[in-house]
C-alpha positions as a printed Julia matrix, in Angstrom:
193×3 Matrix{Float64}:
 178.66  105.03   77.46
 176.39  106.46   80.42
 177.7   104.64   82.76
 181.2   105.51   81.81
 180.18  109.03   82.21
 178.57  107.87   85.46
 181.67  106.58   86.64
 183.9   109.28   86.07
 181.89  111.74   87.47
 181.91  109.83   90.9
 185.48  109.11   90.45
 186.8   112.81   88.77
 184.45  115.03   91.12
 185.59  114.2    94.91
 189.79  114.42   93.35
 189.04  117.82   91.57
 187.2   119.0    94.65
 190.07  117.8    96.99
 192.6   119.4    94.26
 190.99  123.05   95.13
 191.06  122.37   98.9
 194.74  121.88   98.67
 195.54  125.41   97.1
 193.36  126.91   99.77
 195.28  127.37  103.37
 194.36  127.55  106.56
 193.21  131.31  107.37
 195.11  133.75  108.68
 193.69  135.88  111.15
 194.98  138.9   112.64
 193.39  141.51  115.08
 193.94  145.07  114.54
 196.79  146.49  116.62
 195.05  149.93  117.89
 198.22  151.64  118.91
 199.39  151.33  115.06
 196.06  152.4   113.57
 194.22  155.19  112.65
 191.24  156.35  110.19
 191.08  160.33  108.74
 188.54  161.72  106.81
 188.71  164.84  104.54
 186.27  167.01  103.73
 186.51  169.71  101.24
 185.41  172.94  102.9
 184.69  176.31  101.28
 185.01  174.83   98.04
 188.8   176.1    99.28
 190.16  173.91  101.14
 189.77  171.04  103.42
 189.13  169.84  106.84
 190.25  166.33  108.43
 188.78  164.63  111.26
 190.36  161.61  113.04
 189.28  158.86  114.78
 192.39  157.32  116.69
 190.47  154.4   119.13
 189.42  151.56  117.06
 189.35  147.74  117.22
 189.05  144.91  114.93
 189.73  141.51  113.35
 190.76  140.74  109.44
 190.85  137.32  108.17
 192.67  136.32  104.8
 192.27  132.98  103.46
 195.12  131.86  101.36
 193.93  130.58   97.87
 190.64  131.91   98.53
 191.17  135.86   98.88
 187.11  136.53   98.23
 186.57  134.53  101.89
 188.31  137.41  103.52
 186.7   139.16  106.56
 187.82  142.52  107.6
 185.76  143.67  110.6
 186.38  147.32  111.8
 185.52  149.24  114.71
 185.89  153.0   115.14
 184.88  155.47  118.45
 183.29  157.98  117.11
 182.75  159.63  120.71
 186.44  160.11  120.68
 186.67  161.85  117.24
 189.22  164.94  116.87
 188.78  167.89  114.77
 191.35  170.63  113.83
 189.49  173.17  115.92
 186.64  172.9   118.94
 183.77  174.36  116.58
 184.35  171.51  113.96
 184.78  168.99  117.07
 181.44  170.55  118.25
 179.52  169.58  115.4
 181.01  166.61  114.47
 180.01  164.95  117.53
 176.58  166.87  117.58
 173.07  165.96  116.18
 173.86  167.0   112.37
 176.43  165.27  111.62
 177.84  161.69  113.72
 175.49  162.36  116.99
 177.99  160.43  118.67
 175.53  160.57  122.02
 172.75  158.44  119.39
 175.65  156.32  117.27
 178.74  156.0   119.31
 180.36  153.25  116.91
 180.83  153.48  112.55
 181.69  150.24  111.55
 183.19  148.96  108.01
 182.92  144.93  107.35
 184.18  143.85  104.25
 183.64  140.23  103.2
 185.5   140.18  100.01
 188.48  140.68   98.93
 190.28  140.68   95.23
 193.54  141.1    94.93
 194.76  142.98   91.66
 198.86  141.84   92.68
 199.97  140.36   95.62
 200.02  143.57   97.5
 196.72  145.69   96.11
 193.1   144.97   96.22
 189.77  145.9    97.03
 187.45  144.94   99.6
 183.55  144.59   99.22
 182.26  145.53  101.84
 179.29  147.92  104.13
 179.66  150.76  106.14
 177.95  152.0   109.42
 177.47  155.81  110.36
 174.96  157.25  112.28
 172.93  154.35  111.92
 172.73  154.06  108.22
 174.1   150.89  106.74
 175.36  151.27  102.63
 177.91  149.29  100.5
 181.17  150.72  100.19
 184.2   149.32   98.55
 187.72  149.67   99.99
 190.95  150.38   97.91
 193.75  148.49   99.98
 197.03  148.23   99.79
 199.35  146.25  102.08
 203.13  146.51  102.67
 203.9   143.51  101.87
 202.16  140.0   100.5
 199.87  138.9   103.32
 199.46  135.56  102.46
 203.34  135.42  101.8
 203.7   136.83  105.71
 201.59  134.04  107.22
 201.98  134.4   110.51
 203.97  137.98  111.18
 202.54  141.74  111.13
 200.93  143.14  108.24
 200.5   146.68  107.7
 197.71  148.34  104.85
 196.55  151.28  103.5
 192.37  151.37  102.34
 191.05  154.4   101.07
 187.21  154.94  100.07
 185.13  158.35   99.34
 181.56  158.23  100.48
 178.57  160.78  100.25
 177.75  162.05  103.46
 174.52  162.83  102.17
 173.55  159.04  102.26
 174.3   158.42  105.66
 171.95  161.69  107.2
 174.46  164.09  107.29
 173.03  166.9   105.42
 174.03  170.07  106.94
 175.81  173.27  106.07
 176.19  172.08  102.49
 177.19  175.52  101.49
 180.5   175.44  103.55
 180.78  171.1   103.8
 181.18  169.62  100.3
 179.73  166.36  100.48
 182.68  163.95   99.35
 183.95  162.45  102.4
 187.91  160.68  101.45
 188.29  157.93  104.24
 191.7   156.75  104.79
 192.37  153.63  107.09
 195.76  152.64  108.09
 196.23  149.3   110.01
 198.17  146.95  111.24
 197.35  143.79  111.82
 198.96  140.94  114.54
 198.44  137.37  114.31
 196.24  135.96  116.76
């Protein structure tokens, strides 16, 4: 009897490990077309209304592994030195000391090394985010245009949305006028490379 179990687990274990390799597909990676990307982020101000920054120059690199979505990479890039503000006093001091200190931290940076997919076009990504030198965990909302892993090979556009405390990345001033919810809103597209 133990060396029928024996045997079957030296027989069974290699064919159901080769059974899951054959539902996972090669990856799919893409690199962030720039020209067709953009990340806002809205702050309430006054307890009114709101203000939106934008950062328009960014680069990066997603990965999606068919059959294995919690393998995915995203990796993105934003230039925070060329930030723009609805007005030249908000531009001011979001570039100055208080707030991104763009001179000190040119780059934020989100990597995300998870993804689960809720349908074949809506997620969330696991993932950290960079400002001002302060690394914390932050989890992306996504949803793409269409099924990625169905589009193997063509352009894929999504939407990921995330709120963050500014607080937790240094940015503590003018908390009577700033609220400190930050919505972050990244639209992509992504090319096959």
């Amino acid at each position: 009897m133990n060396d029928r179990n024996t045997l079957a687990r030296f027989v069974l274990l290699p064919l159901l490990a080769l059974f899951a390799l054959a539902n996972i597909g090669a990856p799919q990676r893409y690199t962030l077309d720039a020209s067709a990307s953009n990340v806002s982020a809205k702050v309430p101000f006054f307890g009114l209304a709101s203000k939106t920054a934008n950062f328009p120059k960014m680069q990066g690199a997603v990965t999606i592994v068919p059959g294995a979505p919690e393998r995915a990479v995203i990796d993105v890039t934003f230039d925070a030195t060329a930030i723009e503000a609805p007005d030249a006093v908000t531009l001011k001091r979001l570039r100055g000391e208080k707030f991104f200190w763009v001179e000190k931290y040119p780059a934020i940076r989100f990597v995300g090394r998870s993804l689960d997919l809720t349908s074949p076009t809506r997620g969330t990504v696991q993932g950290e985010l960079t400002a001002r030198g302060v690394t914390r965990p932050a989890t992306l909302d996504v949803t793409f245009a269409a099924d990625p892993v169905a589009l193997a090979g063509k352009p894929v556009s999504f939407t990921g949305t995330t709120t963050i405390d500014r607080r937790q990345f240094g940015m503590k001033s003018y908390q009577l006028i700033v609220g400190n919810k930050v919505d972050i809103t990244l639209r992509a597209r992504m090319v096959p490379r």
